[in-house]
N, C-alpha and C positions, 0 to 999 in steps of 0.2 A: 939529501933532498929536504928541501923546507916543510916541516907540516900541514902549511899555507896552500901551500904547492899540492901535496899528495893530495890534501883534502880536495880543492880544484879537478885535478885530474880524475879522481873513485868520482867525482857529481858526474863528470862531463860524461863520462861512461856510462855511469846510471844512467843521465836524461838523453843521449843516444839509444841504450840499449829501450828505454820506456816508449820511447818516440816509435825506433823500429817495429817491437812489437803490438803497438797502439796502429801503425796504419799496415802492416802487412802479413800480420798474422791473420789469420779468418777463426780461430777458437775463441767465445765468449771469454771462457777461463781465464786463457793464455794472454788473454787483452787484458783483464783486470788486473793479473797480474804483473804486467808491461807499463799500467798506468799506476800500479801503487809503486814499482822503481821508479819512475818516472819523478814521483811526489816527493820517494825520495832523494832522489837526487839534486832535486830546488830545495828540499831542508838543510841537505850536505852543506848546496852552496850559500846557504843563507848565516848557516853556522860559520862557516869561513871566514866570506865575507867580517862577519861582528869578531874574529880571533885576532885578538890584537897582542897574544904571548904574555898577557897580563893575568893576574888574579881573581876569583869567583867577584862578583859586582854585590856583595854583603860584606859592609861595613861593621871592623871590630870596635872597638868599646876604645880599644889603647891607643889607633893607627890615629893619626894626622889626617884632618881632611885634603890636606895637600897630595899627601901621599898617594891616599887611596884614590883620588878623581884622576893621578897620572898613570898608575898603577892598575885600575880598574877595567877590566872589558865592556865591551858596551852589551847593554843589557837588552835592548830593541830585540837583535834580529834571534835570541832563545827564547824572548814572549812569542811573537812571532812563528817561529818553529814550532811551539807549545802549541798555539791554537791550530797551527795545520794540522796537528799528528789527531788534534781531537775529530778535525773536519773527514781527515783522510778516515779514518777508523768508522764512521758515520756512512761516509761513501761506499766504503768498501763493503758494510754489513748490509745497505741500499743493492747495488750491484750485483752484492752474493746472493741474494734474495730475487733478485730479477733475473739473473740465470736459473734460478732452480724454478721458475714460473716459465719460463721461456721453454723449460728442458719438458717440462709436465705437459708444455701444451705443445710445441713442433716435434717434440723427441728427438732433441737434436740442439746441439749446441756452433754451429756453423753458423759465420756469420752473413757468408751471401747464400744460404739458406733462411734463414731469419729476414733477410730483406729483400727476399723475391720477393714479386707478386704474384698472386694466385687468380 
């Protein structure tokens, strides 16, 4: 099996399994952590995506500019990936923070508790 491939197939899983537990789990927790697979499973496929079986995109000193522009990966979609994992990390410290406010004042981490109305 192609690298290409497996890589593809562990996202599709991730962003299934992220999805599932983003709309039918009812734990705060269990949702966060449903949507941080989730994130990750669009960085998997974003790294796929840019794997073109080529070498790191830093040019040596000796190589051939020929060389290295055919030779090279594309560099986009691991900037890309970089700034999400700083967003995702942002998020997640956001949301973990909003459950333990949520938990102090409903006592309770349920989410169609949390969105009754009173």
């Amino acid at each position: 099996m192609d690298l290409q491939l497996a890589s593809f197939i562990t996202a599709g899983i991730l962003i299934v399994i992220g999805l599932y537990g983003t709309f039918f789990v009812d734990n705060v927790i269990k949702k966060i952590i449903a949507l941080s697979a989730l994130g990750n499973g669009v960085n998997l496929t974003l790294i796929a995506i840019g794997y073109t079986g080529g070498i790191v995109p830093i040019k040596a000193q000796e190589m051939e500019l020929a060389l290295f522009s055919m030779s090279a990966s594309y560099p986009l979609p691991q900037a890309l990936v970089l700034t999400n994992i700083v967003i995702e990390a942002s998020m997640l410290a956001i949301m973990l923070g909003l459950s333990i406010v949520f938990y102090k004042k409903y006592k309770t981490l349920k989410s169609s508790e949390l969105l009754k109305d009173d």
